[in-house]
ZADO-1210 file (C-alpha; in nm, 4 decimals, padded with zeros to 6 digits):
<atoms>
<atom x="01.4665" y="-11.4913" z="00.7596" code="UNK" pos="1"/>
<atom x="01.2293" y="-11.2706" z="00.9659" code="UNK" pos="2"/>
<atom x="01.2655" y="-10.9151" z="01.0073" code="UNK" pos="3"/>
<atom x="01.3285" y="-10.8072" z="01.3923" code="UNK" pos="4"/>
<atom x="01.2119" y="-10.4511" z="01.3748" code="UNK" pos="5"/>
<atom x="00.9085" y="-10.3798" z="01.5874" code="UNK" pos="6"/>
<atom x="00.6037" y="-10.3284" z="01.3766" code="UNK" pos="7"/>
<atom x="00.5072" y="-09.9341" z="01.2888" code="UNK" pos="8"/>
<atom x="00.2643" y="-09.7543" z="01.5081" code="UNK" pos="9"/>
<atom x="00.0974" y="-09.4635" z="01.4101" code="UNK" pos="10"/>
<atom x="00.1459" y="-09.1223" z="01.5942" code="UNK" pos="11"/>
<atom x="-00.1908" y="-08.9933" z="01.7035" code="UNK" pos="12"/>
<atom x="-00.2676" y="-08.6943" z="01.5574" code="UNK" pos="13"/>
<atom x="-00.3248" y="-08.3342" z="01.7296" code="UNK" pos="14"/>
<atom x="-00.7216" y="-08.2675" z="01.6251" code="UNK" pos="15"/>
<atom x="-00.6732" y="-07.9760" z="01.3954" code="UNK" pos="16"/>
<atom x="-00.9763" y="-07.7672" z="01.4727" code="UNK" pos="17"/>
<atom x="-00.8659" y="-07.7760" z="01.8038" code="UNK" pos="18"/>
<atom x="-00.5031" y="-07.7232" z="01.7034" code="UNK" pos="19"/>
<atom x="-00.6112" y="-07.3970" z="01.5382" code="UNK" pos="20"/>
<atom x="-00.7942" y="-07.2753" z="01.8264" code="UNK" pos="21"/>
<atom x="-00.5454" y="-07.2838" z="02.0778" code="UNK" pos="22"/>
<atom x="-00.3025" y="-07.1274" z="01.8821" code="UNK" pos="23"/>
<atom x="-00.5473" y="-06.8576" z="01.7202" code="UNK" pos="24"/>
<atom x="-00.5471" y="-06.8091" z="02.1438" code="UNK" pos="25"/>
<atom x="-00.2259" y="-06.7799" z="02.2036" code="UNK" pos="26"/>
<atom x="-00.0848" y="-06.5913" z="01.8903" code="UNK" pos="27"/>
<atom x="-00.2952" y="-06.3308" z="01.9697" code="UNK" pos="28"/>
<atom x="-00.0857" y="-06.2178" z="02.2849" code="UNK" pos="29"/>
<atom x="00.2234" y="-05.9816" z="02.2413" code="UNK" pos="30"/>
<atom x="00.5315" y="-06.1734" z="02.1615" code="UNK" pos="31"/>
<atom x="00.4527" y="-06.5272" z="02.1705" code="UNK" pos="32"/>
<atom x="00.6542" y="-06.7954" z="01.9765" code="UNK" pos="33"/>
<atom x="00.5717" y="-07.1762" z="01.8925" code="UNK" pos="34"/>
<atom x="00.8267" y="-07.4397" z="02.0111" code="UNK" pos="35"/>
<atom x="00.7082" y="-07.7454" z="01.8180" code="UNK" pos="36"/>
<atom x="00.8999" y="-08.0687" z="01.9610" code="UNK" pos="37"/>
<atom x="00.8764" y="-08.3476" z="01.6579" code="UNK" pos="38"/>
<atom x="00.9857" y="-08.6358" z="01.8864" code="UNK" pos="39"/>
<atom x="00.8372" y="-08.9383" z="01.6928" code="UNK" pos="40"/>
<atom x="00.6594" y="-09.0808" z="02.0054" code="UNK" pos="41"/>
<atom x="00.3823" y="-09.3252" z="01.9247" code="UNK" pos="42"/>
<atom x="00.1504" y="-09.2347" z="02.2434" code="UNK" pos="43"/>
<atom x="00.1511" y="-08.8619" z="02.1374" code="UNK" pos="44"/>
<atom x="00.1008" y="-08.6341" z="01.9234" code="UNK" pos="45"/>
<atom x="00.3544" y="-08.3284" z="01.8482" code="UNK" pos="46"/>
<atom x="00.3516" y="-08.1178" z="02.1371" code="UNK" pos="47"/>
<atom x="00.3031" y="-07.7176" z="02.0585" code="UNK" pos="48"/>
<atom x="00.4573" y="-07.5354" z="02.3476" code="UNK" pos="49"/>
<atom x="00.3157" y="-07.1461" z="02.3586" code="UNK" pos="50"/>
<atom x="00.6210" y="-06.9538" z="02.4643" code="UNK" pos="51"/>
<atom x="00.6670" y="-06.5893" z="02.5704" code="UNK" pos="52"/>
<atom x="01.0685" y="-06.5514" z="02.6055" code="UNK" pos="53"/>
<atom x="01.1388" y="-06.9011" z="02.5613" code="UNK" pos="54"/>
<atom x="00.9508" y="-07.0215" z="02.8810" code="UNK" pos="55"/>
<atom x="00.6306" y="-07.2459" z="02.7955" code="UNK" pos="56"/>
<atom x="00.2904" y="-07.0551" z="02.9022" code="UNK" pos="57"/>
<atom x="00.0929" y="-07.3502" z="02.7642" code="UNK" pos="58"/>
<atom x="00.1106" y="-07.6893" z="02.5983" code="UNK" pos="59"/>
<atom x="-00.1025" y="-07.8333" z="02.3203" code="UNK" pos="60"/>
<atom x="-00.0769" y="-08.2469" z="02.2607" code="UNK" pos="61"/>
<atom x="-00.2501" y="-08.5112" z="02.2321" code="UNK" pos="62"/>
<atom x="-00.2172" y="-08.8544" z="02.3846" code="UNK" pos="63"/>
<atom x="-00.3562" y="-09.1974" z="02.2987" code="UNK" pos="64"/>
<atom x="-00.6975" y="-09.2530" z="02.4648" code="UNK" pos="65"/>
<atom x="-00.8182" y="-09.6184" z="02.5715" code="UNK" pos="66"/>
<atom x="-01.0931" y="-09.6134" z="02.3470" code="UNK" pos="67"/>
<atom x="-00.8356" y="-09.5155" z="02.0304" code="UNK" pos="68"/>
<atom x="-00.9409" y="-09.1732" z="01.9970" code="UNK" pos="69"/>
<atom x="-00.6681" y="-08.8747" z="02.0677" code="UNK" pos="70"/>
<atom x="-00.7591" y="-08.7534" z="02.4479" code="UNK" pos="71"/>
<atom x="-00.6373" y="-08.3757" z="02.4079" code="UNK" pos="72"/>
<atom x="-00.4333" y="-08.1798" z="02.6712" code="UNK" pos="73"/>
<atom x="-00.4083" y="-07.8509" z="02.7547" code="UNK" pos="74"/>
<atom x="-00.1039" y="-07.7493" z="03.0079" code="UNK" pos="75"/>
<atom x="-00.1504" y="-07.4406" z="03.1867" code="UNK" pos="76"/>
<atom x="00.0213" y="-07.2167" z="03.4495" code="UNK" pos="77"/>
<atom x="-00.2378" y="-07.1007" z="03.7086" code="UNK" pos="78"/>
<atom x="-00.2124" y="-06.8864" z="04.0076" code="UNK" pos="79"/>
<atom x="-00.1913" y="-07.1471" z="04.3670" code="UNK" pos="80"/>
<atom x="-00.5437" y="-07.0312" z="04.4432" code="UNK" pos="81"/>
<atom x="-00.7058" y="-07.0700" z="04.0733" code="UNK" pos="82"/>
<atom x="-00.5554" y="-07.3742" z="04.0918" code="UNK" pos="83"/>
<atom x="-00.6509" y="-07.5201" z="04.4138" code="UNK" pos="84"/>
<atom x="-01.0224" y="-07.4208" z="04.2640" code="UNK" pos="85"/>
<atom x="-01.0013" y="-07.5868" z="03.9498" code="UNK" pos="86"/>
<atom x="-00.8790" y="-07.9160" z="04.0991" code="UNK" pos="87"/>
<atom x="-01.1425" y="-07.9456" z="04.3574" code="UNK" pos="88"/>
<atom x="-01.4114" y="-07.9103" z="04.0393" code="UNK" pos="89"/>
<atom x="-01.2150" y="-08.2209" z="03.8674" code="UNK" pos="90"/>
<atom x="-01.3163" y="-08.2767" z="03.4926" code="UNK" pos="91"/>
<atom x="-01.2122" y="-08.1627" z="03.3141" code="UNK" pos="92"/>
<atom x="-00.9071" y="-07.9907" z="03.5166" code="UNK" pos="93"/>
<atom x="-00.6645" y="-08.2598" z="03.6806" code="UNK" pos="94"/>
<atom x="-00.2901" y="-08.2132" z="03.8316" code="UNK" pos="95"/>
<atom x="00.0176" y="-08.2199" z="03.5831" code="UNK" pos="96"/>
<atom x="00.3453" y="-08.3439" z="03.6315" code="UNK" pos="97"/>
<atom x="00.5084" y="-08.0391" z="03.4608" code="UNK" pos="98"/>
<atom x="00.5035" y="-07.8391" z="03.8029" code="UNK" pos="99"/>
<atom x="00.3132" y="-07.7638" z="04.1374" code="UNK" pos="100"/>
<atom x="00.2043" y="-07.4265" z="03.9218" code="UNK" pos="101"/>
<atom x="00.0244" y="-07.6114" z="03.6470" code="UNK" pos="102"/>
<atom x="-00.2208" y="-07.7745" z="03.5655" code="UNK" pos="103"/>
<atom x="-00.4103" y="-07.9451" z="03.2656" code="UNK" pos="104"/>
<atom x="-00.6971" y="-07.9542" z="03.1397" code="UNK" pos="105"/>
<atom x="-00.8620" y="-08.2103" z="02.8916" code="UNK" pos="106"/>
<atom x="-01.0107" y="-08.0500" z="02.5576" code="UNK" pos="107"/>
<atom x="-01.3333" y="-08.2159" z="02.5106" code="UNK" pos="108"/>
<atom x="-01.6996" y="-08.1030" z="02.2688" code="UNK" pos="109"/>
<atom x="-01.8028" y="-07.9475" z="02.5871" code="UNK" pos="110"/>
<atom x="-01.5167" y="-07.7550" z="02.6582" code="UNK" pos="111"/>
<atom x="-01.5948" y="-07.3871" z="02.7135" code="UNK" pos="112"/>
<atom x="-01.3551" y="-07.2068" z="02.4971" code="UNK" pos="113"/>
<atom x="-01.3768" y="-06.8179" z="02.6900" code="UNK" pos="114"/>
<atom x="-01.2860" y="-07.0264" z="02.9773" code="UNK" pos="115"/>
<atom x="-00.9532" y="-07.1686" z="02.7627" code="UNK" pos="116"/>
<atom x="-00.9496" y="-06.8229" z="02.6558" code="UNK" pos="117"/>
<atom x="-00.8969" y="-06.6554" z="03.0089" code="UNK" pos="118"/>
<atom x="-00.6953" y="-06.9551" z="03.1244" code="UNK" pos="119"/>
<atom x="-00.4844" y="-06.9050" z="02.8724" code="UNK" pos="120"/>
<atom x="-00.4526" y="-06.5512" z="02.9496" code="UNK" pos="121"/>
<atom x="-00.3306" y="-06.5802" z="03.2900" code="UNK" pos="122"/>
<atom x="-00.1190" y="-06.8013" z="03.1779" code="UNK" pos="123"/>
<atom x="00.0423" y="-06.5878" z="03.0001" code="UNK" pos="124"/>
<atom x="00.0553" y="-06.2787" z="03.2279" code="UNK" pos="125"/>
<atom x="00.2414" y="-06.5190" z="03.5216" code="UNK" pos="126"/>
<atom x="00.5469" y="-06.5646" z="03.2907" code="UNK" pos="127"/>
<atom x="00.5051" y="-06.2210" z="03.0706" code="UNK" pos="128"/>
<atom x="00.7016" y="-05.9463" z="03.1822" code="UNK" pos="129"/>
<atom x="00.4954" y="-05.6586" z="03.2712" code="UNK" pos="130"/>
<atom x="00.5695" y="-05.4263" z="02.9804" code="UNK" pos="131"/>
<atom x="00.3988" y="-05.6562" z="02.7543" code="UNK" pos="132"/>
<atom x="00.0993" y="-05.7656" z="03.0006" code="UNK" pos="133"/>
<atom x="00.0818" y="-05.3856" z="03.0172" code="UNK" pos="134"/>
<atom x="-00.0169" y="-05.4114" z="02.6467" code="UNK" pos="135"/>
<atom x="-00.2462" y="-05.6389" z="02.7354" code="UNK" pos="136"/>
<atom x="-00.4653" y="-05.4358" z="02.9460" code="UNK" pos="137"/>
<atom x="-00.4378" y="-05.1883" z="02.6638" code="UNK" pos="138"/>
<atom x="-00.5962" y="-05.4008" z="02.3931" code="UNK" pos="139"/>
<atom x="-00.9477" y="-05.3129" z="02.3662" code="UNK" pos="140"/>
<atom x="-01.1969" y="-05.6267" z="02.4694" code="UNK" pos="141"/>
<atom x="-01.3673" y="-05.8849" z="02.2387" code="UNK" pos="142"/>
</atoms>
């Protein structure tokens, strides 16, 4: 008798250095939580939602890439402008189907990580109520 089940897949795995500085990133902002959703979905990784308030700022996962390594995505809220901007440039900013006020960009070697930094940032001060983006502007630069 033959067994029916489908064979296993493995999950792709988030790339950890990348992992840690995302959420080195976003930790660093007043009052952000983690929302980590452990759906076993064999085309993903776990996705790390950055939350302030329980609304998602940005998104950490990975997905499976043609060539078998992870392809790693970073979902943003921008301002309509900012975005408009960072679509016409293209890679490594594209549109996401989370909402018409994000967008995602793909975490590569080359990606410039005070540009994540700011985006990131922004991110967080479109869904942050303005006592704690006041804080922000408080906190003394890098």
């Amino acid at each position: 008798m033959t067994s029916r089940h489908p064979p296993e897949v493995e999950q792709v795995e988030l790339p950890a250095d990348i992992f840690e500085r995302v959420s080195t990133m976003c930790l660093a902002l007043p009052e952000v939580t983690v929302r980590v959703d452990l759906s076993l979905v064999p085309t993903r990784s776990t996705a790390h939602s950055f939350d302030i308030r329980r609304r998602s700022f940005c998104m950490l996962v990975a997905w499976a890439g043609p060539t078998g390594r992870p392809v790693t995505v970073l979902t943003l809220r921008a301002d309509p402008d900012e975005r408009e901007v960072l679509l016409a440039i293209g890679h490594p900013f594209s549109t996401s189907d989370a909402g018409h006020d994000r967008i995602e960009v793909r975490v590569t070697d080359d990606t410039d990580w005070e540009e994540i930094r700011e985006l990131i940032t922004e991110s967080y001060r479109r869904l942050a109520p303005k006592k704690l983006t006041a804080r922000l502007d408080e906190q003394p630069g890098p």
